[in-house]
Backbone as JSON, one array per atom type, in Angstrom:
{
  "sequence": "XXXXXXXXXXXXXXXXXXXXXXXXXXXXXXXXXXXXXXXXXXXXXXXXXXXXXXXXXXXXXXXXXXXXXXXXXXXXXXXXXXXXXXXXXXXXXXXXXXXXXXXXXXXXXXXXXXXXXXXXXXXXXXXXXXXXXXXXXXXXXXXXXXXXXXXXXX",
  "N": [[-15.38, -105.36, 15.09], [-14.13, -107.44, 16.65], [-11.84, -105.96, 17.84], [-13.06, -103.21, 18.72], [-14.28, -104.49, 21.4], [-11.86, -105.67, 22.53], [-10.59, -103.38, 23.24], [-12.32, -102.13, 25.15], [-12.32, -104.46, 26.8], [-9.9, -103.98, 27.71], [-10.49, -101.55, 28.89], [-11.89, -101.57, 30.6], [-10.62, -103.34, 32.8], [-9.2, -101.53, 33.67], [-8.61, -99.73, 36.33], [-10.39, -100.45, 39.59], [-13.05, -99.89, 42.23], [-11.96, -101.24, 43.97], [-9.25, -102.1, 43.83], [-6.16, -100.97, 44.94], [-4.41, -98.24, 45.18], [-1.39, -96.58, 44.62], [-0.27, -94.18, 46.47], [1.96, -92.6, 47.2], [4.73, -90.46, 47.06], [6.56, -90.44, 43.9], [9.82, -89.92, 43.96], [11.91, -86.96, 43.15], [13.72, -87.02, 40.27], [16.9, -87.04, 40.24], [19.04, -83.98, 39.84], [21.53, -82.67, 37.06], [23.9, -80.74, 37.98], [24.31, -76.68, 36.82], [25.38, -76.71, 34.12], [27.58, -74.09, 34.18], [29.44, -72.94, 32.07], [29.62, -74.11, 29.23], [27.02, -73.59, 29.38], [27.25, -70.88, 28.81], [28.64, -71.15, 26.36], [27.28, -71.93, 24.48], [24.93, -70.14, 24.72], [26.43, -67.63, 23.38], [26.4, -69.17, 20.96], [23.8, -69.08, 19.94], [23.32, -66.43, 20.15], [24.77, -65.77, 17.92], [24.18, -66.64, 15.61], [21.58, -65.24, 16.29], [22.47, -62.68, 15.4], [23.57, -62.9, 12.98], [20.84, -63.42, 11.41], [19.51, -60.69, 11.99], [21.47, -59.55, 10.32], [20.58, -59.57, 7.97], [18.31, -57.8, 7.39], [17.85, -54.3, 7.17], [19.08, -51.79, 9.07], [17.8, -49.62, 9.58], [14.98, -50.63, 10.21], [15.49, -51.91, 12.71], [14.41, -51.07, 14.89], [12.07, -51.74, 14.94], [9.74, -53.62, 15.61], [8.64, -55.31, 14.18], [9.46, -55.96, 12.37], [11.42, -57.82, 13.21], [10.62, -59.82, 14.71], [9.96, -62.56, 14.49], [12.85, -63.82, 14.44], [13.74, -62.4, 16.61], [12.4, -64.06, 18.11], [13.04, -66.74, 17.37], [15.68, -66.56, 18.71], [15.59, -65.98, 21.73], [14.25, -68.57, 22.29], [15.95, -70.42, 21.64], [18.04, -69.79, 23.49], [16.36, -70.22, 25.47], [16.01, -73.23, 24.93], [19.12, -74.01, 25.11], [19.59, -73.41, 27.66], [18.02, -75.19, 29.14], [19.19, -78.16, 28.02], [21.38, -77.72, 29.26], [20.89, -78.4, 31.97], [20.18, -75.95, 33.03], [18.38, -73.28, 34.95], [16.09, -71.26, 33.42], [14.65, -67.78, 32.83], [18.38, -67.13, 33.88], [20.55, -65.59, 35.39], [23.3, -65.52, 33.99], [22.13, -66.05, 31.29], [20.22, -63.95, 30.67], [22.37, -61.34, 31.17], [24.0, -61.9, 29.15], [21.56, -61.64, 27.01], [20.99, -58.79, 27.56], [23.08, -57.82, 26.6], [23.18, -58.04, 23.82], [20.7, -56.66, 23.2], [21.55, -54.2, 24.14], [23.76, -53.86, 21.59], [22.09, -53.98, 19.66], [19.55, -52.46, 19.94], [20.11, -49.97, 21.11], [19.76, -47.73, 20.18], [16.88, -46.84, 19.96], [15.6, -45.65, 21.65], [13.5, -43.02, 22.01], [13.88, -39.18, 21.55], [12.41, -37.35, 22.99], [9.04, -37.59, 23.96], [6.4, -38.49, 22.29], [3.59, -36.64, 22.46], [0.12, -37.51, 21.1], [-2.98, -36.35, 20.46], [-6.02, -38.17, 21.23], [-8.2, -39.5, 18.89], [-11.49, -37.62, 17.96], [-14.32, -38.64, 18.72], [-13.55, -40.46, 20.76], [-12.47, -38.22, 22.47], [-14.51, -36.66, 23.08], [-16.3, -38.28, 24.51], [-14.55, -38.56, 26.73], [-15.06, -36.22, 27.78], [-17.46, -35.58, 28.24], [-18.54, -37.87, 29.98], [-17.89, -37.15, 32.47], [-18.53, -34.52, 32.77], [-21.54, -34.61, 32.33], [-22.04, -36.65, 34.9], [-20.99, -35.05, 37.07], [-23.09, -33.08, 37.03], [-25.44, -34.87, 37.49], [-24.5, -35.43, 39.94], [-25.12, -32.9, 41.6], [-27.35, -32.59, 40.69], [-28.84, -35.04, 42.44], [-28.0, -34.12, 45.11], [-29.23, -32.1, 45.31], [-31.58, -33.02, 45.27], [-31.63, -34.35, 47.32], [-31.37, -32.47, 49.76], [-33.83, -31.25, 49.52], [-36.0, -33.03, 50.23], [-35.17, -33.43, 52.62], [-36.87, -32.83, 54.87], [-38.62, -35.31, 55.0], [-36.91, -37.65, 55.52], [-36.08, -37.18, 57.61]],
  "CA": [[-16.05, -105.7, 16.33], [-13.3, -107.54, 17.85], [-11.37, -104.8, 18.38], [-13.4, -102.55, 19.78], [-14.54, -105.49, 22.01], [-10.41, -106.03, 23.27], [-10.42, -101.98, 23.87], [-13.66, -102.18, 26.27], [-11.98, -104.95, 28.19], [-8.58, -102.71, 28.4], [-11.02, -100.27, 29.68], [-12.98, -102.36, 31.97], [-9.61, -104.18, 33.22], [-8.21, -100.95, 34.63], [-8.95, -99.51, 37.99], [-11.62, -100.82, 39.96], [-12.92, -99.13, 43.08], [-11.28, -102.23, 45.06], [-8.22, -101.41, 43.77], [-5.45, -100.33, 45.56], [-3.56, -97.52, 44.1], [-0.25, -96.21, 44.97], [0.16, -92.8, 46.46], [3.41, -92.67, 47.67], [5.38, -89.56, 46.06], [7.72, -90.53, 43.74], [10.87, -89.02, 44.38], [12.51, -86.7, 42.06], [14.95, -87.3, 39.58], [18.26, -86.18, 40.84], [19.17, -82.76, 38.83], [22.64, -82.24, 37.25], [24.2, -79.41, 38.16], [23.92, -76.4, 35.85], [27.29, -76.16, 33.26], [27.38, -72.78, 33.0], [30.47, -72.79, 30.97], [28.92, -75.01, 28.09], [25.91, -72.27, 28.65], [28.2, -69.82, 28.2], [29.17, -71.05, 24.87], [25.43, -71.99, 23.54], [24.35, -68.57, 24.59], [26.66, -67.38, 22.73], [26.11, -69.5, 19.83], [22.22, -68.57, 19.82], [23.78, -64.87, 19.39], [26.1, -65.05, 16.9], [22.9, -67.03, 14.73], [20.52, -63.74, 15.93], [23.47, -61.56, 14.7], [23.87, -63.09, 11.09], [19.6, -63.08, 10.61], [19.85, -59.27, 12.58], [22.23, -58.49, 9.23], [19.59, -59.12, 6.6], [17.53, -56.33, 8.03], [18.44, -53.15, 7.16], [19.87, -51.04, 10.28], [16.88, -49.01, 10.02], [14.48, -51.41, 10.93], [15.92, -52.93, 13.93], [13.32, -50.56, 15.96], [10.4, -51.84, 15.04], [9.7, -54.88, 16.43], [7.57, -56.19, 13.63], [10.52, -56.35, 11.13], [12.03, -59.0, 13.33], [9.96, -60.22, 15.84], [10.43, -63.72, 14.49], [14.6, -64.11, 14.73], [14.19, -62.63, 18.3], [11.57, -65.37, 19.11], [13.92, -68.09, 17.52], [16.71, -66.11, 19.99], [15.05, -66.19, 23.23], [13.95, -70.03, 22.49], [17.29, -70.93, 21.49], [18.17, -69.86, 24.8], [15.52, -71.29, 26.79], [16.61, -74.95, 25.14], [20.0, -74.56, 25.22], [19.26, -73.45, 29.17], [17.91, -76.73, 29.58], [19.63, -79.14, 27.84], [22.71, -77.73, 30.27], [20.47, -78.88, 33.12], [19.91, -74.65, 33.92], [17.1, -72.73, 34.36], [15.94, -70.04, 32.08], [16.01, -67.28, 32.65], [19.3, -67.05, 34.27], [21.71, -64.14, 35.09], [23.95, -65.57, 32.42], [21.57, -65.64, 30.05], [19.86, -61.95, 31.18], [23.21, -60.33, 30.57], [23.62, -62.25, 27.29], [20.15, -60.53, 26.16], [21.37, -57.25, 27.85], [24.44, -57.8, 25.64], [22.33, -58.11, 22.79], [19.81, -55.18, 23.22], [22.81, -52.71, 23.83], [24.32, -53.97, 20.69], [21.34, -53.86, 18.56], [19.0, -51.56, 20.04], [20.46, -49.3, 21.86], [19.14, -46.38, 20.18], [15.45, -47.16, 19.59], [14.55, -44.84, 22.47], [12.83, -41.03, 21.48], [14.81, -38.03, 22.68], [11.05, -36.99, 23.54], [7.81, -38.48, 24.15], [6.01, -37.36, 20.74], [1.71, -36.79, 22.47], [-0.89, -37.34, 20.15], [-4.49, -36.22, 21.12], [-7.14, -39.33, 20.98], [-9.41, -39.42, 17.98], [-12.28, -36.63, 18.25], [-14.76, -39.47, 19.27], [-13.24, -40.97, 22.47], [-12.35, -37.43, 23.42], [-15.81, -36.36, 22.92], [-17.08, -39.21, 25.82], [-13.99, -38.2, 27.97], [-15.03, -35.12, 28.35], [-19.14, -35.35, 28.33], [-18.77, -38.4, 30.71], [-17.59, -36.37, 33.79], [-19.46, -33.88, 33.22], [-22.77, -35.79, 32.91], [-21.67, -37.09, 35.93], [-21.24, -33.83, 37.99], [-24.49, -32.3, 37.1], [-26.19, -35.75, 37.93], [-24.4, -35.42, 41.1], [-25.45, -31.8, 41.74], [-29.26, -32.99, 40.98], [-28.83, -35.62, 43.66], [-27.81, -33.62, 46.41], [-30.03, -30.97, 45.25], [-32.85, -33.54, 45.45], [-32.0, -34.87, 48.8], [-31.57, -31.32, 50.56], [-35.24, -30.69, 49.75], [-36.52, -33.87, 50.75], [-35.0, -33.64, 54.37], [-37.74, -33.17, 55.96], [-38.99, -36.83, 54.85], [-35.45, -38.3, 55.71], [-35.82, -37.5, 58.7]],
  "C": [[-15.07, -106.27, 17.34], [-12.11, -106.4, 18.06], [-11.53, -103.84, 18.93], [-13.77, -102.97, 21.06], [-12.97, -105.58, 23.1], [-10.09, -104.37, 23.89], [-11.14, -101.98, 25.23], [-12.64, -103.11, 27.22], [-10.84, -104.7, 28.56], [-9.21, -101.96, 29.49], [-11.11, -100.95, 30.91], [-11.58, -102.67, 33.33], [-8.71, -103.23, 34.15], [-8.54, -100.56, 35.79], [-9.58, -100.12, 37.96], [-11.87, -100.03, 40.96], [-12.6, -100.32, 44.17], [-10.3, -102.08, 44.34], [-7.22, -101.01, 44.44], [-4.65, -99.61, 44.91], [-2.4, -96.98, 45.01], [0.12, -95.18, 45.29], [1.24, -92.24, 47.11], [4.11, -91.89, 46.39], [6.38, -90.27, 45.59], [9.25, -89.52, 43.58], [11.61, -88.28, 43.37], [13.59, -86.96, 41.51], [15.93, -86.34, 40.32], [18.62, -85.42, 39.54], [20.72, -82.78, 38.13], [22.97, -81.31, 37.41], [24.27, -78.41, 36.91], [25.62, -76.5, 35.5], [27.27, -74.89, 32.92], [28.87, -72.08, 32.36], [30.0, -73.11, 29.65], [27.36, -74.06, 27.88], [25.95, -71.44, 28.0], [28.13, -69.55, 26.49], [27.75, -71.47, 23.53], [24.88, -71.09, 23.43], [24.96, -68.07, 23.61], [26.67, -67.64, 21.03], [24.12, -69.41, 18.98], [22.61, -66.69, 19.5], [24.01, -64.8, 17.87], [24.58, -65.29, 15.53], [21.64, -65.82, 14.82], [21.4, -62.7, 14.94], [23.55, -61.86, 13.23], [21.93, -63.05, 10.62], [19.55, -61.83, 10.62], [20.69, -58.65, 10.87], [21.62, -58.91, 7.89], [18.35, -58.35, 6.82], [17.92, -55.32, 8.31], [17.98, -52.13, 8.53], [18.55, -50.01, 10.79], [15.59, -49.34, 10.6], [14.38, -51.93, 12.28], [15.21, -52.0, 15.11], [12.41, -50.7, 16.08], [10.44, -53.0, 14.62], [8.83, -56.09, 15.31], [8.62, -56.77, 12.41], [11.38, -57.77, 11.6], [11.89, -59.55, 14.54], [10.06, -62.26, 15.56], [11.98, -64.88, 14.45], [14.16, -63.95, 16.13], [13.54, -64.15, 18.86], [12.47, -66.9, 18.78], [15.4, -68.02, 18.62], [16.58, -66.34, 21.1], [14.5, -67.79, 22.89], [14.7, -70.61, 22.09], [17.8, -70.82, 22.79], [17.4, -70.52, 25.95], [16.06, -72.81, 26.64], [17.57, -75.12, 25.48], [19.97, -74.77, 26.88], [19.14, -75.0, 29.21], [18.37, -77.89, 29.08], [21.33, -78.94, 28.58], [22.36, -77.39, 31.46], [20.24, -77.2, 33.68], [19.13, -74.28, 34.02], [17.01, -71.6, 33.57], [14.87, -69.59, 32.75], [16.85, -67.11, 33.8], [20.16, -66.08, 34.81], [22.7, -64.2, 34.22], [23.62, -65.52, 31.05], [20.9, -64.03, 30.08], [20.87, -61.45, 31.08], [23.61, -60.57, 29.51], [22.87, -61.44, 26.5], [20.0, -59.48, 26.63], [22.29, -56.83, 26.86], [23.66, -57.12, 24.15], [21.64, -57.05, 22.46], [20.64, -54.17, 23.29], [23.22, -52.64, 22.61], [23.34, -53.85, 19.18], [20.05, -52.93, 18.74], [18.56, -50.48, 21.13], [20.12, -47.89, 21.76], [17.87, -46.41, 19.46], [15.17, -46.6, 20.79], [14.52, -43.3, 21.96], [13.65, -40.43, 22.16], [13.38, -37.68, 23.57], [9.7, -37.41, 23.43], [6.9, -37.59, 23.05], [4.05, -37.36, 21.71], [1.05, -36.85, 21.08], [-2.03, -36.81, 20.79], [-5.16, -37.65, 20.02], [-7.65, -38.75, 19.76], [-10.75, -38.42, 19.2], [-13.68, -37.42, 19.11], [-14.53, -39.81, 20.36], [-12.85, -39.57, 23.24], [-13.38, -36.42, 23.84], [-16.32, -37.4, 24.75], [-16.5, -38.71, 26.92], [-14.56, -37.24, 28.23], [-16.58, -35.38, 28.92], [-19.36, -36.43, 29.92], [-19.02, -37.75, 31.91], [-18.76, -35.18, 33.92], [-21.24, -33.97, 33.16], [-22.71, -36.3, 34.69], [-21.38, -35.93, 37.45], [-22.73, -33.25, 37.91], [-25.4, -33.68, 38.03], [-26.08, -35.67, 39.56], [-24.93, -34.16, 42.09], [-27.18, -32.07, 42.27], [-29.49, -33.91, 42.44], [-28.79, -34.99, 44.6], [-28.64, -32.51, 46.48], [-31.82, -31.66, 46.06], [-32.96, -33.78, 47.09], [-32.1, -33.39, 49.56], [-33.15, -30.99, 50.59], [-35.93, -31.22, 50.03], [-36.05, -34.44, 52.19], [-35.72, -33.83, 55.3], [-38.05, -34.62, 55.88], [-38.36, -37.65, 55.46], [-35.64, -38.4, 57.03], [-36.6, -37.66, 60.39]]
}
């Protein structure tokens, strides 16, 4: 009881609507400039750590995104912190050609010579088709209807 009792009069004790409150911006922290030498060398050390998980995943893998979708994500958020703990933002153009670096070097040939089509399942291509043309006849009837009800119209 007394403790919830000493909470209540925390509560009670704070604003009031006599009050005066303070709205005067405070001013921002002054930024340091970015180091992007010391980025340099964190980027690179967020590589070299994708590159040694990257080599317990066999070569054939490295196109499908599900085999190592959790290294890249510790990659790209290795980069975002180091970004900011060397005052930079993320992303960067030093870090964007870093992870250009990267994608050339590891999956550079994960694109098709040719775009393979499939046809949809027999179902959705069943609607595509019936939709439209549902949809023309309906429109047909309409204009059929109004032409003969002109006289009324007008």
């Amino acid at each position: 009881m007394g403790v919830k009792f000493r909470v209540n009069a925390w509560m009670i004790r704070g604003l009031s609507a006599t009050d005066s409150i303070n709205i005067e911006p405070t001013p921002p922290r002054p930024r340091k400039p970015c180091n992007e030498s010391r980025l340099q060398w964190e980027v690179e050390v967020c590589g070299e750590d994708f590159k040694r998980e990257m080599g317990h995943i066999e070569p054939h893998y490295w196109c499908n995104l599900t085999h190592f979708i959790s290294e890249y994500h510790r990659f790209t958020f290795c980069t975002e912190t180091k970004s900011n703990i060397v005052s930079c933002y993320w992303p960067n153009p030093l870090v964007e050609s870093y992870i250009i670096h990267i994608h050339k070097h590891f999956f550079s040939n994960c694109t098709l010579e040719h775009v393979v089509w499939v046809d949809p399942p027999d179902d959705t291509l069943t609607i595509l088709i019936l939709v439209p043309v549902f949809l023309t006849l309906a429109m047909i009837a309409l204009v059929v209807w109004c032409s003969k009800r002109s006289d009324i119209l007008t």
